[in-house]
BAFI-3210 file (N, C-alpha, C; in Angstrom, 3 decimals, decimal comma, padded with zeros to 6 digits):
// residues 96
n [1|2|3|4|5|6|7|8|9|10|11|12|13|14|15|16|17|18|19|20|21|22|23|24|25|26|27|28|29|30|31|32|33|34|35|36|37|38|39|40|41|42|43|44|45|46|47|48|49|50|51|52|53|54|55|56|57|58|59|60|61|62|63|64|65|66|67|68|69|70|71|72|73|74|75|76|77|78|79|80|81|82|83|84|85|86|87|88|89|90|91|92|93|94|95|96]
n.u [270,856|271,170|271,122|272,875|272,013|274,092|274,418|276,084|277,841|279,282|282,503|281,497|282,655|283,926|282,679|283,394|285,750|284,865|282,958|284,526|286,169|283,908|283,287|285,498|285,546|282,860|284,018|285,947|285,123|282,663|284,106|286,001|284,826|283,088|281,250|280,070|277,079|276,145|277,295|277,071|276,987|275,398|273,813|271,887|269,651|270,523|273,469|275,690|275,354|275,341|275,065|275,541|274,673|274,836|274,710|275,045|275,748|275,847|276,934|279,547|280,709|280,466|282,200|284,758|285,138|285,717|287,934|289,936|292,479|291,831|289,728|291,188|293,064|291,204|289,831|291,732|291,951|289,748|289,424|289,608|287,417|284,909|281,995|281,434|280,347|279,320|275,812|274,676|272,011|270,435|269,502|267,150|266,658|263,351|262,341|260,057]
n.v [-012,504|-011,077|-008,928|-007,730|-006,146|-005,359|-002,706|-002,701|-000,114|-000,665|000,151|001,206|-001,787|-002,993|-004,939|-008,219|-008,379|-007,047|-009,264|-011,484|-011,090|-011,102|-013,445|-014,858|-014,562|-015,146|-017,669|-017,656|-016,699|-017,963|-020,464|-019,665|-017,770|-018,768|-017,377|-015,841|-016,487|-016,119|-015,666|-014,139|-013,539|-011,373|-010,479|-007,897|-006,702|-004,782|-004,169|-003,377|-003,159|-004,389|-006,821|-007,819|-009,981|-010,576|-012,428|-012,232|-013,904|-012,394|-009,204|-008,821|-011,045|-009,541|-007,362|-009,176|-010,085|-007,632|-007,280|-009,413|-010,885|-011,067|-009,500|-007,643|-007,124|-007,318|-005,177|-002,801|-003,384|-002,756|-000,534|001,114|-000,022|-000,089|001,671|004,914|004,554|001,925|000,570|000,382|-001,618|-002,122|-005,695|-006,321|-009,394|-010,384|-011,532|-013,150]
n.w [065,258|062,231|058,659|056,321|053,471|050,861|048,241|045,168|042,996|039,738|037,671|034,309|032,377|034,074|034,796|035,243|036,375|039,100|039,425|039,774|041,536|043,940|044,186|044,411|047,032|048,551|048,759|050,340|052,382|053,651|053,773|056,133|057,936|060,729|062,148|060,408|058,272|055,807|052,436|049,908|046,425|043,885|040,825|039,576|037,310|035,894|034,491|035,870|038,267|041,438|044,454|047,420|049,783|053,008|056,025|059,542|062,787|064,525|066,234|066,767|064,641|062,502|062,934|063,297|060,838|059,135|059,944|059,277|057,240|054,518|053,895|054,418|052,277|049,845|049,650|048,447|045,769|044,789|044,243|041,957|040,622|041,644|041,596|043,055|046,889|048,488|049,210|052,707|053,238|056,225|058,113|060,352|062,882|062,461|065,683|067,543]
ca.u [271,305|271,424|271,644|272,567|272,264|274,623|274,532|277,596|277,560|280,530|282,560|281,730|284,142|285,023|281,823|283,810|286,953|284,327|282,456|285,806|286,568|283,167|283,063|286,371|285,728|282,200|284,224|286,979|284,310|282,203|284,766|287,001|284,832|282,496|280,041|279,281|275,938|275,878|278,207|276,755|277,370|274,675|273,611|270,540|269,029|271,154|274,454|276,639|274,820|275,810|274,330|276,026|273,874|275,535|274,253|275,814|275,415|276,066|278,283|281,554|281,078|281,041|283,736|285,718|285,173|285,902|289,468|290,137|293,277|291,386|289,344|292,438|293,911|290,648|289,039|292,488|291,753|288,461|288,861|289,026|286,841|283,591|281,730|281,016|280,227|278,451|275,155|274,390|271,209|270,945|268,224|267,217|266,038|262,307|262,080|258,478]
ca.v [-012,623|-009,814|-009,298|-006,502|-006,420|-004,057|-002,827|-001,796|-000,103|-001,141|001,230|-000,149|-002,266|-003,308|-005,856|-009,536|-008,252|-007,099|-010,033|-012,747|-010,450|-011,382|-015,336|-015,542|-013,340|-015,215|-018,763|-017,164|-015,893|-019,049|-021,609|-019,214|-017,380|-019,525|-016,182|-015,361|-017,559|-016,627|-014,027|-014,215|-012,016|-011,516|-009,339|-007,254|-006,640|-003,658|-005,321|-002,534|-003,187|-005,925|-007,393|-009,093|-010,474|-011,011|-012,835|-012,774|-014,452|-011,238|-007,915|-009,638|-012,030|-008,725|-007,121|-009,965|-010,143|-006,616|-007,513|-010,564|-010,285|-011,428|-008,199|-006,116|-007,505|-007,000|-003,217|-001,513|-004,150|-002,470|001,048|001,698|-001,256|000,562|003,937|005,508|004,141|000,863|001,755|-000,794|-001,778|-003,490|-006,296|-007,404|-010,530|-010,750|-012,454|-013,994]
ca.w [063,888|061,412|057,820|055,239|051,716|050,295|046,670|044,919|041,436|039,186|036,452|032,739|031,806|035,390|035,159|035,514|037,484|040,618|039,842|040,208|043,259|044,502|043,879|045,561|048,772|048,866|048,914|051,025|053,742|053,793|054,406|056,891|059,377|061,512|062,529|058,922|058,022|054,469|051,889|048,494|045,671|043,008|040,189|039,267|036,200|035,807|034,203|036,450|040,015|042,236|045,638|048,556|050,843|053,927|057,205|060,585|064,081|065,660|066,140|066,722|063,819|061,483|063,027|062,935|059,205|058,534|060,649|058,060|056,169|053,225|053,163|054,037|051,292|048,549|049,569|047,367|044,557|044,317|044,654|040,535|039,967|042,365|040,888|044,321|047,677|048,880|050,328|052,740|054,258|057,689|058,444|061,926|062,490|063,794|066,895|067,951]
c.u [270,791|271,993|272,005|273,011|273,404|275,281|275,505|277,479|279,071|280,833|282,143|283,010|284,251|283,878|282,414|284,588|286,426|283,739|283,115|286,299|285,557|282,933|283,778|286,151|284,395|283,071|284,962|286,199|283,989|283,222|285,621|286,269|283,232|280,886|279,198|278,420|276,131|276,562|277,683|276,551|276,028|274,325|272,335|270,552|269,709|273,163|275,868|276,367|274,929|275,447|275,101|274,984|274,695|274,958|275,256|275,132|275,222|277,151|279,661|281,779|281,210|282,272|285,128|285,977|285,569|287,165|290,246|291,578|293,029|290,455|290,100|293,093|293,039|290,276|290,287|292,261|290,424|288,443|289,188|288,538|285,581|283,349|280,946|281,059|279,320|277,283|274,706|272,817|270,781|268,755|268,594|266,281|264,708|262,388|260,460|258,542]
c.v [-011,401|-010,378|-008,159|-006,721|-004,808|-003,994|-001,861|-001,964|000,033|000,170|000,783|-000,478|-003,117|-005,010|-007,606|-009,312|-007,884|-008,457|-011,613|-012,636|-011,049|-012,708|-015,390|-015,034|-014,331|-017,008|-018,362|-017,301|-016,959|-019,637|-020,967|-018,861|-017,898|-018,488|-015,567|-016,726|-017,596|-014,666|-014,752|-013,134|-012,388|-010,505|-008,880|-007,757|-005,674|-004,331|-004,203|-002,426|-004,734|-006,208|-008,153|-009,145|-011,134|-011,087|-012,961|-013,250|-013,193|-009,966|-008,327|-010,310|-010,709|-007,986|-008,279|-010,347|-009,354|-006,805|-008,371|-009,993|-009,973|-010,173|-006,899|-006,282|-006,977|-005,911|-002,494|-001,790|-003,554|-001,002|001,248|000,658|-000,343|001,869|004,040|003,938|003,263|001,216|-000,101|-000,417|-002,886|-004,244|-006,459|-008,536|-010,504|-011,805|-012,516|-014,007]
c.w [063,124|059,933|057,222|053,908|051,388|049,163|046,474|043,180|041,003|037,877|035,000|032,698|032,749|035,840|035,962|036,149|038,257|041,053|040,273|041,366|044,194|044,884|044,769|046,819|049,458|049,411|050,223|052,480|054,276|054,473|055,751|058,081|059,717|061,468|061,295|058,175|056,371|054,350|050,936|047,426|044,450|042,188|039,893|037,624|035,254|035,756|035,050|037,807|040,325|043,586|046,257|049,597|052,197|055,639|058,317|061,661|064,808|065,120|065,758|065,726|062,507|061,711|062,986|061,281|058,651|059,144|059,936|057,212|054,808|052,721|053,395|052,808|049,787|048,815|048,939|046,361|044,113|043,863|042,728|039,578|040,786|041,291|041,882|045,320|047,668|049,285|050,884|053,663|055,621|057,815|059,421|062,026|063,403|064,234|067,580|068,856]
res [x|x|x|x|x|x|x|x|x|x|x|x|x|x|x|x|x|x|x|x|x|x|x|x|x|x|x|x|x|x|x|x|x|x|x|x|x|x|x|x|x|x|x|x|x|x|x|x|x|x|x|x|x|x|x|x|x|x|x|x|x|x|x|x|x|x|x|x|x|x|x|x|x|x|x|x|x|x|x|x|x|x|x|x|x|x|x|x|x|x|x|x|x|x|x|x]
***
């Protein structure tokens, strides 16, 4: 299992239309693909930075997520709703 947080800064203005994008994609994800433990969208402190937290089972359960119609369908809906690139960071899960 694996996780990565990855923060995405928004244009002004664009604050509630990334964050309606986010609600639904997080319901979307949840109920649809089995391999994804947890998609949750959240905000900082910083009313233009945004957080998904996203857990998988494995490799295949993110590529199968990034294959999803549902996020072929929202990454154009975003592109003049983002200001720059995602940066993501990857967790691994310690094992004992």
């Amino acid at each position: 299992m694996f996780a990565q947080i990855v923060t995405v800064r928004v244009k002004p203005g664009k604050e509630m239309e990334f964050a309606a994008v986010g609600r639904t994609m997080s319901g979307v994800v949840e109920a649809n693909e089995p391999g994804t433990v947890v998609y949750k969208l959240f905000r900082t402190e910083d009313p233009l930075e945004f957080i998904m937290i996203e857990i998988y089972e494995n490799e295949a359960a993110l590529q199968a997520h990034r294959d999803t119609p549902h996020v072929a369908a929202v990454l154009p809906r975003l592109g003049g709703v983002v200001d720059g690139a995602p940066q993501v960071q990857r967790l691994h899960e310690v094992e004992l």
